[in-house]
Structures are given as C-alpha cells and as structure tokens.
C-alpha positions as CSV (number, residue, x, y, z in Angstrom):
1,X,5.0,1.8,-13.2
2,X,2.2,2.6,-10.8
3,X,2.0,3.2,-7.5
4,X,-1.4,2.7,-5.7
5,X,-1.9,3.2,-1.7
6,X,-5.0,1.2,-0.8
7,X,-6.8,1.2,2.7
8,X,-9.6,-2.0,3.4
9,X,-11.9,-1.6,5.8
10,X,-14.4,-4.9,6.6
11,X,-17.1,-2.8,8.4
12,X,-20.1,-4.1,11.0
13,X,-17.2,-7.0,11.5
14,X,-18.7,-7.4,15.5
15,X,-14.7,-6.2,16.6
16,X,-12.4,-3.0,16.7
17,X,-9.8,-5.1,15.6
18,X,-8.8,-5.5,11.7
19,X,-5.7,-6.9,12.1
20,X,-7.0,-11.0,11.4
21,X,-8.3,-9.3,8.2
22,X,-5.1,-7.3,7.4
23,X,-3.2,-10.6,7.5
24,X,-5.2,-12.4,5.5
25,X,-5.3,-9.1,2.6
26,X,-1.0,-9.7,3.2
27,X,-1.6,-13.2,2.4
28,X,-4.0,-12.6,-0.9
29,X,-0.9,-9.9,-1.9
30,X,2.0,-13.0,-1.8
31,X,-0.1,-14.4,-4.8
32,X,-0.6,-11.7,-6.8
33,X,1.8,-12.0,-9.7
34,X,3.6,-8.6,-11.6
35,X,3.4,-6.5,-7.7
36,X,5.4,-5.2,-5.3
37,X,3.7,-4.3,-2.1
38,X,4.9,-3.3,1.4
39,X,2.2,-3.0,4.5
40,X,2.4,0.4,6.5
41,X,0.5,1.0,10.0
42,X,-2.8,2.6,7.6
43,X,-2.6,0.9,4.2
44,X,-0.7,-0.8,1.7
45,X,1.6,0.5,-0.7
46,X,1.0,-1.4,-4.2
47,X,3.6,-1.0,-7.0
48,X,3.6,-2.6,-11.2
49,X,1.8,-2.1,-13.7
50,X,-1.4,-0.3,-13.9
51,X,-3.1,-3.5,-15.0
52,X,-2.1,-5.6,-12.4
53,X,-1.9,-2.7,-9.7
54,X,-5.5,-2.8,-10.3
55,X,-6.0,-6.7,-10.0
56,X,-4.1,-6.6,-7.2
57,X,-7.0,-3.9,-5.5
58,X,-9.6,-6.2,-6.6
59,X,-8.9,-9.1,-4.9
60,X,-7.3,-7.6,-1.8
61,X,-11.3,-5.7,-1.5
62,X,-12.9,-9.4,-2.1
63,X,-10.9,-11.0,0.4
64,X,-13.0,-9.7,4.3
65,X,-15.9,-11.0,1.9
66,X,-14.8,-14.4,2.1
67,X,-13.9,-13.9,5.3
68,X,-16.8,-12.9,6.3
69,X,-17.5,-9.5,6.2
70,X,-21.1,-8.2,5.0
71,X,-19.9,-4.5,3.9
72,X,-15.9,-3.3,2.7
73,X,-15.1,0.4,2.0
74,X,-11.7,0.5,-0.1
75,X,-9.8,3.6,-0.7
76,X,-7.5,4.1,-3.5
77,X,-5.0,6.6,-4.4
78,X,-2.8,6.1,-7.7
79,X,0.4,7.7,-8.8
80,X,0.9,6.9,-12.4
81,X,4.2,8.3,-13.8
82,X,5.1,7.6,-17.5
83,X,8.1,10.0,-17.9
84,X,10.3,8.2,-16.4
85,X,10.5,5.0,-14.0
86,X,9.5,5.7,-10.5
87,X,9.1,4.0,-7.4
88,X,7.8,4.6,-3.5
89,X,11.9,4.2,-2.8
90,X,12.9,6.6,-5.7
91,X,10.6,9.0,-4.2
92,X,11.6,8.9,-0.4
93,X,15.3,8.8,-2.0
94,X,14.3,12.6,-3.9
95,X,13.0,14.8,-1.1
96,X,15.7,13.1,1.3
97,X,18.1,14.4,-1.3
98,X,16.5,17.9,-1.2
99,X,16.7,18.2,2.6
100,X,20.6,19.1,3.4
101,X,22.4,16.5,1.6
102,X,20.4,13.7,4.0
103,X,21.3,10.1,2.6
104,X,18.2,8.4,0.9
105,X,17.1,5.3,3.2
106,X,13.5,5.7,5.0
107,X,11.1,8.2,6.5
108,X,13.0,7.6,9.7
109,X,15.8,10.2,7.9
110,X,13.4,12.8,6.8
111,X,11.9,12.7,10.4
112,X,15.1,12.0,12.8
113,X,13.0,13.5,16.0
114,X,9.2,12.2,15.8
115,X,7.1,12.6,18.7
C-alpha cells in the first residue's frame, strides 16, 4: 500500500485564506474510491494503492481550478513499501514502540509536552 502526503496550494486566489478550498479538496477525497485519507493542519495524508493514490492527487490538484483558481502548486511525497503491509498508523505505532515501552496511539504520545 502507498502512502502519499500531498500539500494544494490555489495561488493569486485574491485571500490569505485556503481553508474554503481545503474543504472542498476533503469533499473531492469522500468520492474517491480504493483511499484512505486523513486531513492534518499542512496536508493530507493519502493511503491505497499506488494507482489510485495517484488518482486520488489528480483530482484533489484539479479541484481550486474549478473553483476558481488561475495557478495550483501541489507537492507530493510517497512512501511505497512492498515488503510488507504498512500504514501511517503502523508507523506512528513502531517508533512509539521504540520510545520506552510508550503505547502506540497518536503523535500526542511521542510528544507528551509540545510547546
């Protein structure tokens, strides 16, 4: 299974603020069929199979066109594993393991005290 993190950024939109376009990139996502996806504070985490991973990217850097948007810059980064199944949860679960016995859960539990 891949796992893609993908950042959209509509650019000259006339506004500092994305979020109207981040919604509507969630919404193009709950369509998409064969993915897994989960919205951070700075991009999206994408998970299935390479193929649709990558059909997935594509529409979600078509959709400030159609909203409107005269320029998008989309940046992709792809972990492909094919030893073994694998999964953004499998890997927060593995270096929680590795520090002190800590339970697997969330970044929360690798970072109790953020600042």
């Amino acid at each position: 299974m891949a796992i893609a993190e993908v950042t959209v950024i509509p650019i000259g939109t006339g506004s500092t603020s994305l979020s109207d376009y981040v919604a509507q990139m969630q919404k193009v996502l709950r369509i998409q069929k064969g993915i897994t996806y989960e919205l951070t504070s700075m991009s999206t985490i994408i998970e299935g199979s390479l193929d649709d991973v990558f059909t997935a990217i594509a529409a979600l850097h078509e959709a400030p066109f159609l909203a409107g948007a005269k320029r998008v810059s989309t940046s992709v980064k792809i972990d492909d594993r094919r030893d073994k199944p694998s999964s953004s949860r499998q890997k927060l679960r593995s270096v929680a393991e590795k520090l002190s016995g800590a339970t697997a859960g969330n970044v929360t539990e690798l970072n109790p005290n953020p600042s």
